[in-house]
VEXLOVO-370299 format. One record per atom (N, C-alpha, C, CB): x, y, z. Coordinates in pm, whole numbers, plus 50000, padded with zeros to 5 digits. Glycine has a CB too. Example, Ala and Ser with C-alpha at 12.3 -4.5 7.8 and 13.67 -1.06 7.14 Angstrom:
513194943150780;512304955050780;513204967050780;511314955350905;512854977550708;513674989450714;512905000350787;514084994050572;
END
This chain:
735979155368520;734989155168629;733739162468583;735559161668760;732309158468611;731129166768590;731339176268667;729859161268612;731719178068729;731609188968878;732449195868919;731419183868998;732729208968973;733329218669015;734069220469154;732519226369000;733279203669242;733599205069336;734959199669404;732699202569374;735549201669516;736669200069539;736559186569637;737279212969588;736939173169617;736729158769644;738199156269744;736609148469479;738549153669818;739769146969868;739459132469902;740339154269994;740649123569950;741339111069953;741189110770111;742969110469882;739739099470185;740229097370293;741209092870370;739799094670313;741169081470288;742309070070364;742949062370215;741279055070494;743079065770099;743569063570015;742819047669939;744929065170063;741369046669985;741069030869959;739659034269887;740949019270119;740129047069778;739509049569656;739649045969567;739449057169623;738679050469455;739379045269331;739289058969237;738549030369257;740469066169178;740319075269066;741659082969083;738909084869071;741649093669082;743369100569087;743479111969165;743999106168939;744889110069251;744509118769345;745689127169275;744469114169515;746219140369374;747139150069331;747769148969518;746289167769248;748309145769536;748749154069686;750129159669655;748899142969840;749709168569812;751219177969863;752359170769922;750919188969987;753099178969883;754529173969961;754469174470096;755799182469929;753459185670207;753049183270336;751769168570394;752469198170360;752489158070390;751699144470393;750489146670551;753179128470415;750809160170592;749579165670680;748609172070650;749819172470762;748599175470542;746939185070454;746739170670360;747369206270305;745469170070311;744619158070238;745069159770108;742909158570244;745139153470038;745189146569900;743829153869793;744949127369931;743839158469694;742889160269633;742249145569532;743339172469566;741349142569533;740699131269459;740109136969321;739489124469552;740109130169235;739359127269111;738459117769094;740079125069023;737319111669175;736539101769225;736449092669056;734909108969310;736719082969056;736279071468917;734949072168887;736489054568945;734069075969002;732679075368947;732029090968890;731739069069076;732889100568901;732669113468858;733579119068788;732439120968948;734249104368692;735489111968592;734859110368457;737229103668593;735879108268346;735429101768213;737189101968195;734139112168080;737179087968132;738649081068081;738289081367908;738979060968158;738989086467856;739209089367706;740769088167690;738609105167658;741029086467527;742169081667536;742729085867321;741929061967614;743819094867320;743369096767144;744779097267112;742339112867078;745119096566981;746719096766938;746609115366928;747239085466746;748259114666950;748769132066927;749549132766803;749889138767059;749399140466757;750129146466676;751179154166702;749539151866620;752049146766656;753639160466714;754379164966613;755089154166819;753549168966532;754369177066389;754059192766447;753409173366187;754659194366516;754709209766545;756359215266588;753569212766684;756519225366628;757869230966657;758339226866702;758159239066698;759399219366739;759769214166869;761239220766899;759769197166869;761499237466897;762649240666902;762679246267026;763069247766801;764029241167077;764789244167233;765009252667240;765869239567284;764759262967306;765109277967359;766479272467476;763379287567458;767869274167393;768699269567503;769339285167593;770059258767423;768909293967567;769409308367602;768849313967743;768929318667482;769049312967864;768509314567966;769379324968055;768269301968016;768879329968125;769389344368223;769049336168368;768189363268195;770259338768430;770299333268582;768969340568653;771899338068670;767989337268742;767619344068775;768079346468960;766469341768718;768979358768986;769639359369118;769189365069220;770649364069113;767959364869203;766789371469300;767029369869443;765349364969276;766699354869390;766529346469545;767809337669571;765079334669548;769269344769486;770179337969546;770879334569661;770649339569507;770649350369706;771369348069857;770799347469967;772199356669893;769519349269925;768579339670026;768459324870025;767239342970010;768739320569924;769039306869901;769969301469951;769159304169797;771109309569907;772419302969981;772689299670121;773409310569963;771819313570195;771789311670336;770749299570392;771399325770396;769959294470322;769619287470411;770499276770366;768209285670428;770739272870263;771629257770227;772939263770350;772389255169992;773209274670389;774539272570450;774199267370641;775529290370425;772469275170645;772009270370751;771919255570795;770999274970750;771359248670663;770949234870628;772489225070676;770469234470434;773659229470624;774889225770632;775099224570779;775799234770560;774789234270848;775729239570966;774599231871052;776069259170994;773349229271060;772509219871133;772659205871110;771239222571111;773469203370963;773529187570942;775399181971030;773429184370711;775959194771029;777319190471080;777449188371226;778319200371044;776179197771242;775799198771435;775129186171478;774489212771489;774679174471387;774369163071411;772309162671391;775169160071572;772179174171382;770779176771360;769879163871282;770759190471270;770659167971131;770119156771037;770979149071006;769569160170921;770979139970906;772039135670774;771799143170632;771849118670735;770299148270584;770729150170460;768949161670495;771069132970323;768809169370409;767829177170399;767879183970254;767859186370513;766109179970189;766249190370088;765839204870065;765849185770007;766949212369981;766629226670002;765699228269872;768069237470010;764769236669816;764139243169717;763529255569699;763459237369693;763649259469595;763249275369586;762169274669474;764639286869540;761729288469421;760599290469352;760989302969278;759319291269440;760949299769152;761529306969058;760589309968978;762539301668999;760069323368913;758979328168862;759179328968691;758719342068935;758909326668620;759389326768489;757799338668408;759619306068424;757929346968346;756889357468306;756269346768114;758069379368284;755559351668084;754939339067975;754279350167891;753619324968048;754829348667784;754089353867639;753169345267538;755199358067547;751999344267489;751309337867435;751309320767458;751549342567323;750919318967603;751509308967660;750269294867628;751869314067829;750599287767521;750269277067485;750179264967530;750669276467423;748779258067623;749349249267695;749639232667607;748369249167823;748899235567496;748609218567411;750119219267338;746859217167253;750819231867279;751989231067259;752949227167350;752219240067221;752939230967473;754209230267652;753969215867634;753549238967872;752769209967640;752249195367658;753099184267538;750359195867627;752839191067442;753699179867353;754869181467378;753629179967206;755549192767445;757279195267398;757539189867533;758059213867358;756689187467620;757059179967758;757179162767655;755369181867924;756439160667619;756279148367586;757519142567482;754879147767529;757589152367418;758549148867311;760109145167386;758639162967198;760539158267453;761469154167504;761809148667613;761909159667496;760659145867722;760869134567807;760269124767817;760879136567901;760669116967712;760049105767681;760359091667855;760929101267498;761299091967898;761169086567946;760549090168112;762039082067906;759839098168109;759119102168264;757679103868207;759779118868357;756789103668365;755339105468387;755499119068303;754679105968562;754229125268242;754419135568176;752939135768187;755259135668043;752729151968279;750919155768307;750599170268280;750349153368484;749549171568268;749169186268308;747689179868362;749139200168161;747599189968496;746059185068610;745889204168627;746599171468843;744599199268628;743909213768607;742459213968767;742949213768386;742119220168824;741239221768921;740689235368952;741789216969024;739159241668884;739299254568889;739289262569056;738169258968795;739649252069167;739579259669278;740669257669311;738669257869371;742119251969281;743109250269270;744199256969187;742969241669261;744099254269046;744839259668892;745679248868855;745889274568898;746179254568756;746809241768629;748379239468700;747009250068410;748229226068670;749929223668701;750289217668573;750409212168843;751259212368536;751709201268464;753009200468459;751249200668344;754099188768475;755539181768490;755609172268405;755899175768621;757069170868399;757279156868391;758529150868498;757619153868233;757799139868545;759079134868635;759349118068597;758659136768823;760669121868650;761159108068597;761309099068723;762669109168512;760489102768862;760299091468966;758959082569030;760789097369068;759149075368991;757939068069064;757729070669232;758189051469041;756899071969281;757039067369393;756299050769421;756499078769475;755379050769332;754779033069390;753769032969315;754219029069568;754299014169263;753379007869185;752888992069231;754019008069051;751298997169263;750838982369287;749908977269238;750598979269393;749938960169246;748828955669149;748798940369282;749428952668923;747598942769305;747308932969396;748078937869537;747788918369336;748588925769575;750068927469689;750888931469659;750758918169745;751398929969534;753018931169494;752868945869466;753688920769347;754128948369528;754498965269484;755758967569392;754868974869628;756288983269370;757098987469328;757498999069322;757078984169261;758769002569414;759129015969399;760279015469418;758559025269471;760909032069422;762379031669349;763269044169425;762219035069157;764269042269431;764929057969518;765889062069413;765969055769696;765899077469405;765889085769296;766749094569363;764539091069239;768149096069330;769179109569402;770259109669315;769859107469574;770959124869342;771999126169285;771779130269135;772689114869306;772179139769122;771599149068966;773439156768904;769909169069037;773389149568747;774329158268650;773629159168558;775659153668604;774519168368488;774219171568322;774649163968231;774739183368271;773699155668137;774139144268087;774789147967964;773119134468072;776509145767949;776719141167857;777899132767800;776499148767814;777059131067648;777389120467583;779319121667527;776139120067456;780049127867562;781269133067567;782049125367657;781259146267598;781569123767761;782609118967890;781659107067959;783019134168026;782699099268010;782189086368089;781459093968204;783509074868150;780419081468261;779919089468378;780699087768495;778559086268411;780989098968563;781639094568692;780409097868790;783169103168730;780229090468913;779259101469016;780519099869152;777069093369073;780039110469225;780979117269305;780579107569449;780699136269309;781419106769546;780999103069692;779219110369732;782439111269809;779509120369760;778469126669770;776989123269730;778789135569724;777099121469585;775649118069521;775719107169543;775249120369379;776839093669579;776359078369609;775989076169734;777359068069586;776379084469836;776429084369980;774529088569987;777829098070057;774669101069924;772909104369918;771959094369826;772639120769844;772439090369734;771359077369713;770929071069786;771599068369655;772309062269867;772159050869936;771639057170084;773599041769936;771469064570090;771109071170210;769119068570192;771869090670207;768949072670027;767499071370015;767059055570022;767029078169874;768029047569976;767689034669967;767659025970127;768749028869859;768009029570190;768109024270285;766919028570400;769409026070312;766389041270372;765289046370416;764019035670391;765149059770349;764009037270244;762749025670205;762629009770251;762779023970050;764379006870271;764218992870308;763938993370451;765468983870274;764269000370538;763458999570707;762069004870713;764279009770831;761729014970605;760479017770649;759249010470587;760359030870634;759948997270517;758858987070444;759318974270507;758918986170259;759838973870600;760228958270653;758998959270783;762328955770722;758628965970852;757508961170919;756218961370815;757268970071051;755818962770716;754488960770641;754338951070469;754018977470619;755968948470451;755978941670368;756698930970291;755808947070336;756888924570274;758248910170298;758748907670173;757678892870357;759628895670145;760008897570015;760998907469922;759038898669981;761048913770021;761628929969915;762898923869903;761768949870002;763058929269715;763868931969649;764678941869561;763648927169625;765558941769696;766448957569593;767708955769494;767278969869713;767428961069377;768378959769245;769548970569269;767478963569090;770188968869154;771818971469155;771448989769152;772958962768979;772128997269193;771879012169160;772669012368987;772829024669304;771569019768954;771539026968750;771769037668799;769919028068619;772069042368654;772139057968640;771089056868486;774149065868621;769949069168493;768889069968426;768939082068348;767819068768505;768579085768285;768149097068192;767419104368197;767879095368107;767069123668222;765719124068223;765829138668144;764919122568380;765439140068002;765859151067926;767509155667941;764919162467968;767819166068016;769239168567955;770349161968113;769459190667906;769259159568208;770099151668378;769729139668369;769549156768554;771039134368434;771299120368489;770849120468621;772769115868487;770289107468663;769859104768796;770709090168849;768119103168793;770679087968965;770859073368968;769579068669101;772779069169012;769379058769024;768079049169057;768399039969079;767109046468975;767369032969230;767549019169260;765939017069265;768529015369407;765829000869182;764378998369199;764528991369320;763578990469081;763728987069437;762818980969503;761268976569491;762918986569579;761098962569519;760138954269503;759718947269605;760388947169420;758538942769686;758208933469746;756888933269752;758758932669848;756168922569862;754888920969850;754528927070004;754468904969809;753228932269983;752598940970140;751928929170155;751448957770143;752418930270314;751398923070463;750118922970409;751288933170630;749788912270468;747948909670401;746838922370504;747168885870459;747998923970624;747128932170697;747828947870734;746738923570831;748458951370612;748608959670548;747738968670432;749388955070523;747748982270452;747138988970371;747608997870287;746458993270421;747108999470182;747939010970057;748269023070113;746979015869920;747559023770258;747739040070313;748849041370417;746299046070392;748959027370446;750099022370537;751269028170452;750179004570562;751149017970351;752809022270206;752989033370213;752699020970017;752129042170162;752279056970067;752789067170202;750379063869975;752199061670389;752639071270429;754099067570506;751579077370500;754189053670463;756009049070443;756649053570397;756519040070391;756489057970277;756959057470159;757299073570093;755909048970081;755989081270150;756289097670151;755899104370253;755709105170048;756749119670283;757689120070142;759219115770189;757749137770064;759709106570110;760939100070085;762539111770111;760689094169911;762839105070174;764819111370166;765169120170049;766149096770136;764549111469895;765069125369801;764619139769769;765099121969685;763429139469846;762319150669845;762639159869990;760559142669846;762929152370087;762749158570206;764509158170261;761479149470306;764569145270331;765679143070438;765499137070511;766139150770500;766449129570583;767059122570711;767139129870806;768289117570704;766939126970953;765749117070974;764159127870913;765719111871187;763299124270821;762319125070795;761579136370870;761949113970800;761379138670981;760309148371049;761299153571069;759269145971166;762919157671144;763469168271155;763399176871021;764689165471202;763729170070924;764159176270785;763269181970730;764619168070690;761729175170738;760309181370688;759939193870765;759059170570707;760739193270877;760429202970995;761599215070983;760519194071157;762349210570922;763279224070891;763109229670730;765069219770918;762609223170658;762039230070560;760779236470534;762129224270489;759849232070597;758849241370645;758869258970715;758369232970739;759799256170825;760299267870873;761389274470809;760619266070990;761999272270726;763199279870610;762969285170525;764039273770542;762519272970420;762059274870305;761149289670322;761279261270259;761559298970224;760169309370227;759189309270085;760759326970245;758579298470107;757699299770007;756729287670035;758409299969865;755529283069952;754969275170018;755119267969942;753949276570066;755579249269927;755849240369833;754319234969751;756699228569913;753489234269830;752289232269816;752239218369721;751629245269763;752349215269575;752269199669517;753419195269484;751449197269397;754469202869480;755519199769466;756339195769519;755809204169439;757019183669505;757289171269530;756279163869600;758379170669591;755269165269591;754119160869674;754029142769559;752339176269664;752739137669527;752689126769404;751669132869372;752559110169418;750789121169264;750039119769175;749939110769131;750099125169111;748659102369057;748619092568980;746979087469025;749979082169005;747089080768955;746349068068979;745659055269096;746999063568925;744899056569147;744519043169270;743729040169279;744609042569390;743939027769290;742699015269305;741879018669164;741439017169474;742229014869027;742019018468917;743059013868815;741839030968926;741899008668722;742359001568575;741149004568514;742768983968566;741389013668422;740549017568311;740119007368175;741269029068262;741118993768190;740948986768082;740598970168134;742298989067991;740098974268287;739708962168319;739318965168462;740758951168295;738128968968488;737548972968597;737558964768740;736358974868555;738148952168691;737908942268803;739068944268852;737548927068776;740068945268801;741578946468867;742108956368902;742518942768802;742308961969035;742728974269074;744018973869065;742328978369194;744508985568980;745788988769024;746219005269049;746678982368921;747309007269150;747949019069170;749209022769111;748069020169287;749409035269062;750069040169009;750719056169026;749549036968926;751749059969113;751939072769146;753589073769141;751219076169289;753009090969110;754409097269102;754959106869186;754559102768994;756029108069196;756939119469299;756329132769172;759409115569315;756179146869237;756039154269153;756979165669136;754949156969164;758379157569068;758919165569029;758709179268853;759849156669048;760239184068889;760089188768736;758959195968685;760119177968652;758069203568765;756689203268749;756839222768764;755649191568889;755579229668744;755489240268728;753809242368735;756289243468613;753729251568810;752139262668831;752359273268702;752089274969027;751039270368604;750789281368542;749579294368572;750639275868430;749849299068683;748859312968653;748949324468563;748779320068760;747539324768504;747659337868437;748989336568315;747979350468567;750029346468341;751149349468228;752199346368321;751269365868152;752399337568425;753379335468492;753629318668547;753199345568593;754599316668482;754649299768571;756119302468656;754859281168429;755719290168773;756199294768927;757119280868879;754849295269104;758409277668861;759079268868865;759489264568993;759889271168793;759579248169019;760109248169172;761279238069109;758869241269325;762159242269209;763959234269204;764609231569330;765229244569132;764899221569313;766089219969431;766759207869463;765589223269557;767709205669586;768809195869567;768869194569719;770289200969478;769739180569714;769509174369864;771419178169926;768909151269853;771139181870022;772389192970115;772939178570171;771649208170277;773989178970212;774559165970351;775729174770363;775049144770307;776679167770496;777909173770525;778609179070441;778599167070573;778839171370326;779959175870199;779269186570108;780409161470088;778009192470126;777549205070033;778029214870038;776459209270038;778439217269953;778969240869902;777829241369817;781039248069761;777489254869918;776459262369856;776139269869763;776169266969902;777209273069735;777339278669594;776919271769454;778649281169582;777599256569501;777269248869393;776239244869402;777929240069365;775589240069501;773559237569518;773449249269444;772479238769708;773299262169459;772819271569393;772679269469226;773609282169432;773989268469173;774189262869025;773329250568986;775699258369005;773209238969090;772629229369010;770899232369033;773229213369060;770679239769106;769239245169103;768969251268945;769049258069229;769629258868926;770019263668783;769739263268667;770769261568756;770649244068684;770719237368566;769449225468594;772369231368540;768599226968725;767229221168688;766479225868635;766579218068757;766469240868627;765239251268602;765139250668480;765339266168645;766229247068365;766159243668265;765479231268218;767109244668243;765039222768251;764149212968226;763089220768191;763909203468333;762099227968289;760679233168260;761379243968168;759589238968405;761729254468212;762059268168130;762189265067952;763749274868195;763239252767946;763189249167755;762109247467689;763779236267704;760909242967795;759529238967686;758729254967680;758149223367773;758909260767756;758109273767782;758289284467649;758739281267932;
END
């Protein structure tokens, strides 16, 4: 950007890149197309690329954690919700903290996810990598995908996934298919995968269809987020009990990012392109703020949410 100033996303029927929050009630930050510059260069990745696999629990905020996942439980059994996500904020301290190095070792090893760092000096630096889309369009036709259920991938044992993580997938998938049948027709939902994303497994279902002609991109996106795997069932209770729990402020996290109404290699053809913002981390100063967390339903022990928070924090923490 030439400018210092801080731009937001009226109604999403811009063109350049926005950043938004996971609260789909505060505005979107913009990167306006007409006040950017698109450059584009090969990297070089002959540098270190060694895994720091040695990590210390951090049990700060455990049993504050636990209590609310046990809160989260005891409101989903009372009929409150079906599923709600819990997350915490984990502070990691930074010694000679390199961001063009973090940047390649994001890249290197998650090859298969969005992989950013966005910088705003009235804001500060973020950068993730996530391995979910939330929505891709080009013309009418769209594309997006529901993303739940998290192990540690390995190559040792067949995959099994548990009731639990299929029950919470399909819980996300079924969200997207009612909340895109009044604005868009056609939809096509594929078989549920299980995906890869550095050292966790996910399982993913794509969905596809085409939007109503009298339909709008702002219509989708506020269909669309924030989604069951970010938040919960039903949607405003769950956004509404993590707001008031959660003690910390989520602010872009799980919020998206990307791309809209924009093609850099062909100006006439708009297309959109955004991501869920997982996996992601705030660097201030000598400290990056890791955010983690996992989706609760009837069958959660909290103990074990606690652990697999854990074994997310390790995604960001290995490149650091």
């Amino acid at each position: 950007m030439n400018d210092d100033a801080l731009h937001y996303s009226k109604n999403y029927s811009e063109s350049g890149f926005v950043f938004a929050p996971f609260n789909s009630e505060e505005k979107a930050i913009l990167f306006p197309d007409e006040k950017a510059e698109f450059f584009q260069e090969k990297i070089d990745f002959k540098f270190n690329n060694s895994l720091n696999e040695i990590f210390i629990s951090d049990n700060s905020s455990k049993e504050n954690h636990i209590k609310i996942i046990e809160k989260a439980i005891d409101s989903i059994k009372m009929g409150a919700m079906q599923k709600v996500v819990i997350s915490r904020e984990e502070l990691v301290f930074l010694e000679n903290f390199d961001l063009v190095a973090v940047y390649k070792k994001l890249l290197s090893t998650y090859k298969n996810a969005f992989v950013y760092v966005w910088y705003h000096p009235k804001v500060g630096l973020w950068l993730g990598a996530t391995p979910e889309t939330l929505l891709e369009v080009e013309e009418e036709v769209f594309k997006t995908m529901s993303l739940a259920g998290t192990q540690v991938a390995n190559s040792n044992e067949n995959i099994v996934w548990k009731s639990k993580e299929l029950e919470e997938q399909q819980l996300v998938t079924d969200f997207i298919e009612h909340q895109l049948e009044n604005i868009a027709n056609s939809l096509q939902i594929n078989k549920t995968e299980t995906i890869k994303a550095g050292t966790l497994l996910h399982l993913r279902t794509k969905v596809s269809g085409n939007l109503n002609k009298n339909s709008s991109l702002k219509e989708l996106i506020s269909a669309l987020h924030p989604t069951p795997a970010v938040c919960g069932l039903p949607r405003n209770t769950a956004k509404e009990f993590i707001l008031e729990n959660e003690n910390y402020k989520r602010s872009f996290y799980t919020g998206f990012l990307g791309e809209i109404n924009f093609n850099p290699s062909q100006k006439d053809k708009k297309e959109t392109h955004l991501f869920v913002n997982l996996r992601c981390m705030k660097i201030d100063k000598n400290t990056a703020s890791i955010y983690i967390g996992g989706g609760i339903t009837k069958d959660s022990i909290a103990n074990k949410e606690w652990e697999e928070t854990f074994s997310k924090s390790k995604t960001m923490k290995r490149v650091l």
